[in-house]
C-alpha positions in Angstrom: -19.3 15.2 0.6 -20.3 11.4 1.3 -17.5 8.9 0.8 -17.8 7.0 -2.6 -15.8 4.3 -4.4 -16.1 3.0 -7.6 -17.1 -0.8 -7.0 -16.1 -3.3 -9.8 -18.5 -5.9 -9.2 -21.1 -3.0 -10.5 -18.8 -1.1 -12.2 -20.4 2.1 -11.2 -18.7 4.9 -8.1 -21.7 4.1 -5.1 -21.7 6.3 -2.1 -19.7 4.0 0.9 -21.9 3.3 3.6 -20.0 1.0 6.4 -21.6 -2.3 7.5 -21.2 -1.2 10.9 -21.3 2.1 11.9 -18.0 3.8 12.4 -16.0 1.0 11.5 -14.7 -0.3 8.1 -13.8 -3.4 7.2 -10.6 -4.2 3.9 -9.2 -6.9 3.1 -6.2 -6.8 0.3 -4.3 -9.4 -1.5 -1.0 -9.6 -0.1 2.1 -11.4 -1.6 2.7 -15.2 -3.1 6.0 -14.9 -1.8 7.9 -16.9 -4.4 10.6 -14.0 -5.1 11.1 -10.5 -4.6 8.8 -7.6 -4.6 8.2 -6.0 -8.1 7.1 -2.6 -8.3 3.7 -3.6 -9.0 2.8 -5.4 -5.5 4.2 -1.7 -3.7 2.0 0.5 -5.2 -1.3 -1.7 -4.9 -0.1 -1.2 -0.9 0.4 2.0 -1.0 -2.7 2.5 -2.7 -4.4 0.6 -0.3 -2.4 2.6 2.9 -3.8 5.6 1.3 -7.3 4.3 1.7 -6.7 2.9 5.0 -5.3 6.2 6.0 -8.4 8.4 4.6 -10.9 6.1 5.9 -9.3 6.9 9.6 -9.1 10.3 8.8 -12.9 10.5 8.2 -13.4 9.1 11.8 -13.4 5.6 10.8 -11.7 2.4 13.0 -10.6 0.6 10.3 -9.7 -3.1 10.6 -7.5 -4.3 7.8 -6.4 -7.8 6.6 -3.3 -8.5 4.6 -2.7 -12.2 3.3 0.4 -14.0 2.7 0.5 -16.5 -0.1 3.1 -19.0 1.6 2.0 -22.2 -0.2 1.9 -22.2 -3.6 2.8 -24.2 -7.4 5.1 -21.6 -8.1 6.8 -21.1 -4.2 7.5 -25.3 -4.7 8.7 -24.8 -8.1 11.4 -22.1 -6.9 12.9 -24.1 -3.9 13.7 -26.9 -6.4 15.7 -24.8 -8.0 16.9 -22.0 -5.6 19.4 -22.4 -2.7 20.1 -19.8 -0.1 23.4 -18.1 -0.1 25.1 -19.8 3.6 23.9 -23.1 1.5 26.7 -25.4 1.4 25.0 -29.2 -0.4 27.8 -32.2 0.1 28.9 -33.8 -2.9 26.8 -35.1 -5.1 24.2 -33.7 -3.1 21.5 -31.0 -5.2 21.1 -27.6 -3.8 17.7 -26.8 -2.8 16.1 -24.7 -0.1 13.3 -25.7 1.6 9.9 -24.4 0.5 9.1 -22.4 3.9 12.5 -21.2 4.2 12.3 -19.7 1.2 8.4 -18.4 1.6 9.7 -16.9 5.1 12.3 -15.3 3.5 10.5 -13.1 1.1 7.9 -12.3 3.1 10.6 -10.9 5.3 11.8 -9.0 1.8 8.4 -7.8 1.1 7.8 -6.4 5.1 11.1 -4.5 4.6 9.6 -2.7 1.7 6.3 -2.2 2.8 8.1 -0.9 5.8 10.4 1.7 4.0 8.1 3.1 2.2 5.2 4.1 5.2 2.9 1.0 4.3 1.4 0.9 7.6 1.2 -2.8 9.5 -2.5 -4.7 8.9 -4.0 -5.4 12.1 -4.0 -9.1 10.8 -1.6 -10.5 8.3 -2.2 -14.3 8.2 -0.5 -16.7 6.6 -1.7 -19.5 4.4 -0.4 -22.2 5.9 -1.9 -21.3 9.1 -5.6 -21.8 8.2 -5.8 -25.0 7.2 -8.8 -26.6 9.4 -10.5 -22.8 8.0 -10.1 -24.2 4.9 -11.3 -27.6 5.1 -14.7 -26.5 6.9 -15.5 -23.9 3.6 -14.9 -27.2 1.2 -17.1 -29.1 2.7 -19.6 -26.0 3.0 -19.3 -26.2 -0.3 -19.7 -29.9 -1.1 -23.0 -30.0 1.2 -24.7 -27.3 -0.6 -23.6 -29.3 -4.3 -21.2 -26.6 -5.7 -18.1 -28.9 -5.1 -17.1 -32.3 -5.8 -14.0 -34.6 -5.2 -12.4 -35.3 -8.4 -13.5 -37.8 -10.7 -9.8 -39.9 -11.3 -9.3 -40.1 -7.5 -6.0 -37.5 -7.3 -7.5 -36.2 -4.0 -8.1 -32.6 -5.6 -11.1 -31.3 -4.6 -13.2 -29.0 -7.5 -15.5 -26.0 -7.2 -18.3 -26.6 -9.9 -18.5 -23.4 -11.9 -21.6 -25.0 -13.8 -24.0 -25.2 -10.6 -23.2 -21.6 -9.6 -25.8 -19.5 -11.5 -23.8 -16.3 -11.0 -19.8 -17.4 -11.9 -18.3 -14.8 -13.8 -20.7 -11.9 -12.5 -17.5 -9.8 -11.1 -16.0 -9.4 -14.5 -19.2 -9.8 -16.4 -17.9 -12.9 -18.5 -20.3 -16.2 -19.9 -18.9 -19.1 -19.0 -18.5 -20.6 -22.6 -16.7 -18.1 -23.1 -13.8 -18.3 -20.7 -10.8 -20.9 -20.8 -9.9 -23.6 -18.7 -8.7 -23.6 -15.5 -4.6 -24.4 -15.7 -4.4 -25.0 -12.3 -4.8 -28.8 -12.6 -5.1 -31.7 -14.8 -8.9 -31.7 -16.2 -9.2 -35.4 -16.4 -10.7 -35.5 -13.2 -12.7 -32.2 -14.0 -16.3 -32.2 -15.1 -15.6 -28.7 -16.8 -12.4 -27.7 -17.7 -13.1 -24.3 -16.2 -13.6 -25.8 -12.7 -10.7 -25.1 -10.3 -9.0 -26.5 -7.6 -10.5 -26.0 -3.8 -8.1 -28.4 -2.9 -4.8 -30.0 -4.9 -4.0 -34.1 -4.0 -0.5 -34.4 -2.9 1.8 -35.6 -6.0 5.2 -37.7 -6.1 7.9 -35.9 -5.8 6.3 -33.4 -3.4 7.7 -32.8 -0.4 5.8 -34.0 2.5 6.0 -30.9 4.2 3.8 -29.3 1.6 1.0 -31.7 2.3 -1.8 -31.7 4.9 -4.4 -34.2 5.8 -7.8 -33.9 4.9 -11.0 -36.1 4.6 -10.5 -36.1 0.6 -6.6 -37.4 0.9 -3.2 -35.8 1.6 -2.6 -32.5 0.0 -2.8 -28.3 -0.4 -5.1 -25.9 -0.4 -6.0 -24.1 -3.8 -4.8 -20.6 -4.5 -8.4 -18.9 -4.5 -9.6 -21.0 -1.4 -7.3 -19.3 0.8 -8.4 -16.0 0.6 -11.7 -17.1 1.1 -11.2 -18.7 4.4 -9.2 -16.0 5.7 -10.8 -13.2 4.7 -13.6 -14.7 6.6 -11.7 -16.2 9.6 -10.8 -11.7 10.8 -13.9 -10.0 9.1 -16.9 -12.3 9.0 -18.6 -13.3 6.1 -19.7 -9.8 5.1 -17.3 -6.6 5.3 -16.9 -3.9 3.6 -14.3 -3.9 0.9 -11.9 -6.1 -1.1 -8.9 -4.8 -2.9 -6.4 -5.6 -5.4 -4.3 -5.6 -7.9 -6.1 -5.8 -11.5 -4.3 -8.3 -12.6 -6.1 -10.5 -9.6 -10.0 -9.7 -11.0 -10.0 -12.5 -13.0 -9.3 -15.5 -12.2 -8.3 -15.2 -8.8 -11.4 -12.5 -7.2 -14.1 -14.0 -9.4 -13.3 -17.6 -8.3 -13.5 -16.1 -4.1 -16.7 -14.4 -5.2 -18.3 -17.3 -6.4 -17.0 -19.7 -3.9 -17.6 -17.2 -1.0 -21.3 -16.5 -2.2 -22.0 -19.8 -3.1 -21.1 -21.3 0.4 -24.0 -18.8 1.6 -21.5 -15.7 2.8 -22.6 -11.9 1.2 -19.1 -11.9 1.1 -17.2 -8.1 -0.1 -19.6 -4.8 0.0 -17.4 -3.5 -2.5 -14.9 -4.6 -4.7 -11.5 -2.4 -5.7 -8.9 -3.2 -7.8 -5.8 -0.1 -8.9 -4.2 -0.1 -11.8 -1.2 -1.6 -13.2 2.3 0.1 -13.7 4.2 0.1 -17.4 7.3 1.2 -18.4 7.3 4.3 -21.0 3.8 3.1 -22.0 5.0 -0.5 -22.5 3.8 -3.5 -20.4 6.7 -4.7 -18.3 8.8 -7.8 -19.2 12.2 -9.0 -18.0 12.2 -10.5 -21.2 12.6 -7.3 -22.9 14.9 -5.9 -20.0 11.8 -2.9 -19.7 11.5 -3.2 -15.5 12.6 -1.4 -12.2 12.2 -2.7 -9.1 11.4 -1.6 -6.1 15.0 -2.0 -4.9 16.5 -0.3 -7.7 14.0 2.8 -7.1 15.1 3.1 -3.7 19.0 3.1 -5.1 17.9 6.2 -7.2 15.8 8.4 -5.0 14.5 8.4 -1.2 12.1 6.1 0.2 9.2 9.2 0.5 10.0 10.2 -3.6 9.5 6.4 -4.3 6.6 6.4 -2.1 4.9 10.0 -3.6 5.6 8.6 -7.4 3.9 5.3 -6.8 1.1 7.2 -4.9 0.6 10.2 -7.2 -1.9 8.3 -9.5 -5.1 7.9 -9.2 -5.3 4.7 -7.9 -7.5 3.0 -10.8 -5.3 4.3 -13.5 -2.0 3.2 -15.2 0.9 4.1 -13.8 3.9 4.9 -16.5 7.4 5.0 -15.8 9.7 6.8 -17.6 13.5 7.9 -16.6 13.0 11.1 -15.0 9.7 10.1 -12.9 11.5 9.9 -9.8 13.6 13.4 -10.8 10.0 15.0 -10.9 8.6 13.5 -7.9 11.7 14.6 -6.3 11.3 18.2 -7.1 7.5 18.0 -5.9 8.8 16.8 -2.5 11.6 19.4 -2.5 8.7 22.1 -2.9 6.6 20.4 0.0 9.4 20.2 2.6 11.0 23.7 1.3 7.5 24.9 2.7 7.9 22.9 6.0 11.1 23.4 6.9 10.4 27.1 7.0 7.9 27.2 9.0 8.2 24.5 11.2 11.4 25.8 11.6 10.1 29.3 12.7 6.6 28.6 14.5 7.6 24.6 15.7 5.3 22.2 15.0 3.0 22.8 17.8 -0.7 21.1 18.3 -2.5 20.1 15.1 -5.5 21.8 14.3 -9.1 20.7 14.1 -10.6 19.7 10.9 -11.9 23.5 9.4 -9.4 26.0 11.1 -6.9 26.4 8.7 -7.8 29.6 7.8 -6.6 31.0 4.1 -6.2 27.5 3.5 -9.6 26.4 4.5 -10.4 26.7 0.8 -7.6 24.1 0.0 -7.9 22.0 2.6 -12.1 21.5 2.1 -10.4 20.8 -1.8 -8.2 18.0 -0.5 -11.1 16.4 1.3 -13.4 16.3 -1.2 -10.9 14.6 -3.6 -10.5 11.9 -1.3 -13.8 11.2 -0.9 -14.7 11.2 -4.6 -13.0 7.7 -5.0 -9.5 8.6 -3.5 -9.0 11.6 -6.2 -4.9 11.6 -5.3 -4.0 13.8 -8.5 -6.9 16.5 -7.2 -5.9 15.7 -3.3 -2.4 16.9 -5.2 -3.2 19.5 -6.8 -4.7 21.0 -3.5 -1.4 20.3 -1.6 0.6 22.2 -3.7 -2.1 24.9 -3.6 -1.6 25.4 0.0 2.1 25.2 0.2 2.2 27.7 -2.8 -0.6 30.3 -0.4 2.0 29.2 2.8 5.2 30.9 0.9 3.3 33.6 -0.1 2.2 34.3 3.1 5.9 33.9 4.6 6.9 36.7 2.1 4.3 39.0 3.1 4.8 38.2 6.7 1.6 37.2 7.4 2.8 34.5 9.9 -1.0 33.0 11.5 -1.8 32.5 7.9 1.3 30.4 7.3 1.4 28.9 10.4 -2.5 27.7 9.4 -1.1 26.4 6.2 1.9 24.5 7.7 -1.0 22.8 9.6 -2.9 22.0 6.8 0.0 20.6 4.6 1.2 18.3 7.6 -2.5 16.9 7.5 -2.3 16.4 4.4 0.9 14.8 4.1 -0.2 12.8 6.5 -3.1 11.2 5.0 -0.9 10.4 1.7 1.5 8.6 3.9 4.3 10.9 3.3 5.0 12.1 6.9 4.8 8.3 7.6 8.2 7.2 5.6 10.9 5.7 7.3 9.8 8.0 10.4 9.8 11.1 8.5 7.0 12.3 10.7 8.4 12.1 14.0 12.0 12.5 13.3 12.2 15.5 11.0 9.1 17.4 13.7 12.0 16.5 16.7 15.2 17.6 14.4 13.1 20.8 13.3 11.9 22.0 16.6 15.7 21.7 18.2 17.2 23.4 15.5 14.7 26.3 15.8 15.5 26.5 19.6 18.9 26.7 19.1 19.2 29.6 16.1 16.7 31.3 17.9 19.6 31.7 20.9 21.6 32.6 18.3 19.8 35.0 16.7 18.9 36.2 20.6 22.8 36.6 21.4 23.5 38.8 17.7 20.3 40.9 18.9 22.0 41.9 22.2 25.6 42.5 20.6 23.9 44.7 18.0 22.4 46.3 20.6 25.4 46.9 22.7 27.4 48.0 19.0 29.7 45.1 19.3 29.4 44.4 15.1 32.3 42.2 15.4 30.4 39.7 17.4 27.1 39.9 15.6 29.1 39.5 12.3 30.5 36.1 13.6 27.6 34.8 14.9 25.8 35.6 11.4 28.8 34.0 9.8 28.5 31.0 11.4 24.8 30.8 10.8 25.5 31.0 7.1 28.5 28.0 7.7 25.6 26.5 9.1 23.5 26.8 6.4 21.3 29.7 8.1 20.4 32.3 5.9 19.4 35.4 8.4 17.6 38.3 7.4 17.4 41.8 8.9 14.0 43.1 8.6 12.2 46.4 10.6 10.8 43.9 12.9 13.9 41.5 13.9 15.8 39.4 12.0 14.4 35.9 10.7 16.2 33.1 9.7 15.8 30.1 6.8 17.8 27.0 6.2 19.8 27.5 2.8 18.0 25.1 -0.3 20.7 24.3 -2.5 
């Protein structure tokens, strides 16, 4: 099946061709870092690391570009009134941490969740602040081709001209007369309400680390300006795909559309946005106490449960939480690495196998792979997972070891492309632990053969005895004995 993605900017699934052949290019909105990750920020990056990871799987290099949102209203706003904990202010002195510090800081916070929970590392993750001259060069693109303007009461903002842009409001198919003004500055110096800021004057009261020079006066870059020159700074003026959150199609990807296009740049091939994530069908608020956190997730279950709940959607859809999510993604997991632990335990991970010989499983696996490709399907990519780890017992239990050893193979691939083998160095670890463990029973196990053989019950008892202290459960069968670790 040919790869397709529903593209919003069309609103229609098209068949994903890449711009250059065997690569793909994705770009994602990372984090304002002006607090601490909420739940909703994860699970666009996971959805996104899910992408990432299917697009390599298909054979792609895939270059991927993560922002970080370091200057900001809102980042300013909290270090006037936040303080880090060593803080110690001198009397009379107000407590206040600087802006950066406290940008650097959660980004820091957002890393170490991104991190526990297998979001693979972009191969870029720039930083705002960082691109300044990028920025100044796309305004003045933008002034020279008459679809910006300085502002009219001399604040030093800078104003992209929404009126002069035939196309603005194209991504989410809105009329202009329609839409509401721009909040992010004063509209005195406006000559629409709706136009927004390319570039914010510097204001008393600011501090004058939060202001650059420019030809237009002392001041910040706007939100939606940033992307824009980044984006284009690691992937060019065309790539392949841009992805988000929903909550960022409007006005945030609609205003780097038009600014983007209207400086001359094709800008995104395709544009994807995932779905939000309520609380028992409820829209959450920490005004009605209706949240959870990523932090607070990670208190109640493991970082790959966290990580399979927040990735078992289909990546457009809502997302609802309810108390026993986690308990149910748990018990999913449990089933998976029942199924793994059994057999890597008895056959060793050994080599992967190509893409088509997995045997009985073939059927599930070609499943899996065309749910990915028909617009990241994760519930149907599910479904076939648990498919193959269901045929896998069943062929443990009627001993037909190459076809279980096939399905290990195939679940592991699977696994791997959902990011689940990826947690916290699940992969690696649990594939080292497993493989020792199986050397070691299997001396065991060699040992209790020999005393058996020589009638000496009173050895072979103890060693199976302390298997079973172990946690071994050991089976006699016509063919040997075989051996399981106890699920309890």
């Amino acid at each position: 099946m040919t790869l397709r993605f529903y593209d919003t900017a069309s609103a229609e699934v098209r068949n994903f061709v890449p711009l250059v052949e065997g690569k793909a290019s994705l770009y994602y909105c990372g984090a304002t870092v002006q607090g601490m990750p909420h739940v909703g920020h994860i699970r666009s990056a996971i959805a996104f690391d899910q992408l990432t990871r299917w697009l390599q799987y298909r054979g792609l290099r895939v270059t991927v570009v993560r922002n970080v949102t370091d200057i900001d209203d809102k980042i300013l706003a909290k270090s006037e009134a936040s303080f880090a904990a060593d803080f110690s202010p001198e009397p009379g002195e107000v407590p206040r941490e600087e802006w950066w510090a406290l940008a650097y800081r959660y980004e820091q916070e957002f890393l170490k969740a991104y991190d526990a929970l297998g979001v693979a590392r972009p191969t870029y993750e720039p930083r705002a602040t960082g691109h300044i001259p990028e920025m100044h060069a796309l305004i003045q693109q933008l002034i020279d081709r008459g679809h910006a303007y300085p502002a009219l009461d001399d604040s030093g903002d800078v104003y992209f001209d929404v009126r002069s842009w035939s196309k603005y409001g194209a991504l989410t198919r809105q009329n202009i007369d329609d839409m509401q003004a721009a909040p992010d500055a004063d509209p005195r110096g406006k000559k629409d309400p709706r136009d927004f800021a390319l570039w914010k004057g510097s204001k008393a009261g600011e501090p004058a680390t939060a202001s650059w020079a420019s030809p237009w006066g002392a001041g910040r870059p706007g939100w939606h300006l940033e992307c824009s020159a980044m984006v284009t700074k690691y992937l060019g003026t065309e790539f392949d795909i841009h992805g988000g959150g929903l909550d960022l199609r409007f006005p945030h990807h609609e205003n780097e559309m038009a600014q983007s296009q209207a400086a001359g740049h094709p800008f995104a091939n395709f544009w994807m946005h995932n779905g939000m994530v309520t609380y028992e069908g409820e829209k959450m608020s920490k005004s009605i106490g209706n949240t959870i956190s990523p932090a607070e997730m990670l208190d109640l279950a493991s970082p790959r449960v966290v990580r399979y709940y927040l990735g078992q959607a289909h990546y457009r859809s809502v997302l609802d939480y309810r108390p026993t999510s986690l308990q149910e993604a748990a018990a999913a997991v449990e089933r998976i690495d029942g199924f793994l632990a059994k057999t890597v335990a008895r056959f060793g991970a050994g080599p992967g196998l190509v893409a088509g010989d997995y045997g009985p499983s073939s059927g599930s696996m070609q499943a899996f792979q065309d749910a990915m490709d028909d617009d990241l399907n994760v519930p149907r990519a599910l479904a076939a997972l648990h498919d193959t780890v269901r045929a896998g017992n069943t062929a443990l239990a009627d001993g037909a070891d190459d076809a279980a050893r096939k399905a290990m193979h195939a679940v592991i691939a699977m696994t791997d492309v959902l990011g689940l083998n990826a947690v916290a160095g699940t992969e690696a670890s649990d594939t080292r632990e497993a493989e020792a463990l199986s050397v070691l029973v299997e001396a065991q196990l060699a040992a209790r053969a020999q005393a058996r053989a020589d009638k000496d019950w009173a050895a072979s008892d103890a060693i199976r005895d302390t298997l079973k202290q172990a946690g071994i459960v050991v089976e006699d069968g016509p063919d040997g004995a075989t051996w399981n670790l106890r699920r309890d």
